[in-house]
C-alpha positions in Angstrom: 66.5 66.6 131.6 67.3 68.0 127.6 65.4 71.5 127.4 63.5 69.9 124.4 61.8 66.9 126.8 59.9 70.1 129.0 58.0 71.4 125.7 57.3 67.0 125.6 55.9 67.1 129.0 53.7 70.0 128.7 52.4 68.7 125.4 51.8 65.3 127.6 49.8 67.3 130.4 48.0 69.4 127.8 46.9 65.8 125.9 45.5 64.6 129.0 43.4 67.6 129.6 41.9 67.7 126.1 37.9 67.0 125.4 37.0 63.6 126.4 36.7 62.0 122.9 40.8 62.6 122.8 43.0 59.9 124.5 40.2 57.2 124.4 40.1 54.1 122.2 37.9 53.6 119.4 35.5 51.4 121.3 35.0 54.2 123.6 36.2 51.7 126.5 39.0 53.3 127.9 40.4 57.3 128.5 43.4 58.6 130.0 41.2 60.8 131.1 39.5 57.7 133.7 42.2 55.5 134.2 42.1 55.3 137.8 38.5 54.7 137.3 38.7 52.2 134.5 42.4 50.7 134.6 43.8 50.3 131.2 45.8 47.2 130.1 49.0 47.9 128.8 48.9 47.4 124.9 45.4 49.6 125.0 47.6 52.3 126.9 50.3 52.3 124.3 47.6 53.0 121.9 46.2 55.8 123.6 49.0 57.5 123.8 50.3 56.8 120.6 46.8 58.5 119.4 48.4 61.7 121.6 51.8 61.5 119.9 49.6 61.6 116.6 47.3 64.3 117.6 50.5 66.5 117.8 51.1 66.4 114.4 48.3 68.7 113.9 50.9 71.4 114.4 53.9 69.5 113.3 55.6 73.0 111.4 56.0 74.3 115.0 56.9 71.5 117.0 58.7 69.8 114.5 59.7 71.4 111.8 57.6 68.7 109.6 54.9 68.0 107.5 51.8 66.6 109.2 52.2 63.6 107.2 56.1 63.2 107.6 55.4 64.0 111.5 52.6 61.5 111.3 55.2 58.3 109.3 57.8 58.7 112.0 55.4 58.6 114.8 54.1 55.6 113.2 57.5 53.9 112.5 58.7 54.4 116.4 55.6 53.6 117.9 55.5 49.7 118.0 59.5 49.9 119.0 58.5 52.3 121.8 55.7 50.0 123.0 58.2 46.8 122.9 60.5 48.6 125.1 58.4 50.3 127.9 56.2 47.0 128.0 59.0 45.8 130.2 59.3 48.3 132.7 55.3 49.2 132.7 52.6 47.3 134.6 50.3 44.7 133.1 47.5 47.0 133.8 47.5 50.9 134.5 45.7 52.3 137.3 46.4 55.4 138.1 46.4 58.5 136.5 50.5 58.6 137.7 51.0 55.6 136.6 49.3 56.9 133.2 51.7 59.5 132.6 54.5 58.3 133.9 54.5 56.2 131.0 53.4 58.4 128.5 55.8 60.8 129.3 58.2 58.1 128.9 56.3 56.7 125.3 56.1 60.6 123.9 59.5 61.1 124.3 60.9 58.0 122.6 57.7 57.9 119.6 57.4 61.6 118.8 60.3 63.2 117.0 62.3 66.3 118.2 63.1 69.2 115.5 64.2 68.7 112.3 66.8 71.1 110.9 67.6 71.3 107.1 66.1 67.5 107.1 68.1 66.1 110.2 66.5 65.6 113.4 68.6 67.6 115.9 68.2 66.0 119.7 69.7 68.8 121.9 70.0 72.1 122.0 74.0 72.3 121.0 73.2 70.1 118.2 70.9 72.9 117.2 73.0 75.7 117.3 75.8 73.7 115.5 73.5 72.2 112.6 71.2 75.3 111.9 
């Protein structure tokens, strides 16, 4: 596991234990918060955690080393890609809250970025030390 992808998980656990309006559709249909009580189908899930990936941007200096709105484009720009490839290895419908972040785990780390370094996204922490 890369050091950076712990900082992604516990960002992933603390998004699911945010107030209830966070994590839930527009609609007010479905929450990460309830899945195992209302199952979520799987394109509603990507949303919901795509609306996580977003909510991080709020602090996008720290985590990222962005703008909100830069951290907010490439968020946008991965997140359909991300979808497209989890869709195959994630169930039609999710059910359980395991299920639920087993996925989202998976969705944070591929749509939100890692930190950027004089404009270049480093991914580990050698690349790190060698670019900054």
């Amino acid at each position: 596991m890369r050091p950076i992808s712990v900082a992604i998980l516990f960002f992933v656990i603390a998004g699911l234990l945010r107030p209830a309006h966070a994590g839930t559709d527009p609609q007010g249909r479905y929450s990460l918060k309830a899945v195992a009580a209302i199952p979520i189908p799987k394109a509603e899930h990507f949303l919901l955690w795509k609306e996580v990936a977003l909510n991080m941007c709020s602090e996008a200096k720290t985590r990222f080393n962005l703008t909100e709105p830069e951290c907010r484009t490439v968020i946008s720009n991965r997140a359909d890609n991300c979808a497209s490839k989890l869709s195959n290895v994630s169930p039609a419908v999710i059910s359980s809250t395991s299920d639920s972040k087993y996925v989202g785990r998976k969705y944070l780390y591929c749509a939100t970025p890692f930190f950027f370094c004089k404009g270049v996204e480093v991914m580990s922490e050698q690349e790190l030390r060698a670019k900054c």
